[in-house]
N, C-alpha and C positions, 0 to 999 in steps of 0.2 A: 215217292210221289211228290210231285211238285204242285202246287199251283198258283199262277199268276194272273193279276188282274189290272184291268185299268178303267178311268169311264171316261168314254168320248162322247160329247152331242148327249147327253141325260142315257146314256145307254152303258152298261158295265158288261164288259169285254172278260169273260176268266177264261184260262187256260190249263186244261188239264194235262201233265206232264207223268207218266209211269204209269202206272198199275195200281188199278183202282177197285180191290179185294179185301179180305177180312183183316188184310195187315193195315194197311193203311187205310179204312173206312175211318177213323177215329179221328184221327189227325184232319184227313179232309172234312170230315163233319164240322169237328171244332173250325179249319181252316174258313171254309167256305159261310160258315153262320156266323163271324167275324167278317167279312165281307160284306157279306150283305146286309146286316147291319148299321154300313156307312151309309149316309143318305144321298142324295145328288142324283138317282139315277131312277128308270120309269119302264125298264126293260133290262133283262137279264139274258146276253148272248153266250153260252157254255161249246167252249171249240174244243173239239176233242179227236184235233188231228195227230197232236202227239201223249193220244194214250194209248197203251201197246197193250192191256187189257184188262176186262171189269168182269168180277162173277156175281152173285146175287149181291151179295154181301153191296156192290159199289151201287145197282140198281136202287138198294132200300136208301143209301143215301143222296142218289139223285133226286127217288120220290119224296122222300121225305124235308127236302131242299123247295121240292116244288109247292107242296102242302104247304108248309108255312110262308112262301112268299105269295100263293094265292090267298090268302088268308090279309094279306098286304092289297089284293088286285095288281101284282106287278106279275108278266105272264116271263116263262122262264124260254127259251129256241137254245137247240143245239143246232151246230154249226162244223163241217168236215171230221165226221165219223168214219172211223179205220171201217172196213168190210166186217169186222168182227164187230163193235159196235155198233153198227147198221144191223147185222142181222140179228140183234140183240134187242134193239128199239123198236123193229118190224114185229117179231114174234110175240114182244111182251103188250105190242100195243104203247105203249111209254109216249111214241109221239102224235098220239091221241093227245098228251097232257102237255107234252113240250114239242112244239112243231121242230121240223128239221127247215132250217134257212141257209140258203146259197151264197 
């Protein structure tokens, strides 16, 4: 798992990069709450055109990435979700809490 990030316009751009399962939930947890941590930014955009797959395990740390940054009032949008990751955010409801953006 990779992930990368930038912020343009007060808006932070992260990029999820592999497979985002019980192996690598840790790492991205820690990676991602390091991130967002930094200040500068008033929207959280998460692109998840190059993740190739997430099981619950990646879900708890998506939600629980959004909990604490609502907790801030900063709303969190995903952004080009593979066909598996869409039908994943559809079922759970998830973008009920993090809209999808084009």
């Amino acid at each position: 798992m990779q992930v990368k990030s930038r912020v343009h316009k007060d808006v932070l751009y992260v990029l999820l990069c592999g497979e985002l399962d019980e192996h690598s939930a840790t790492y991205t947890r820690i990676t991602l709450d390091e991130i967002f941590d930094k200040p500068h930014f008033n929207k959280i955009v998460i692109d998840l055109s190059e993740l190739d797959f997430m099981d619950s395990t990646g879900i708890g740390v998506l939600i629980g990435r959004y909990k604490r940054m609502k907790s801030k009032e900063i709303p969190i949008y995903i952004a080009n979700p593979s066909s598996h990751a869409e039908k994943i955010f559809k079922m759970t409801g998830l973008y009920n809490l993090m809209p999808k953006i084009v």
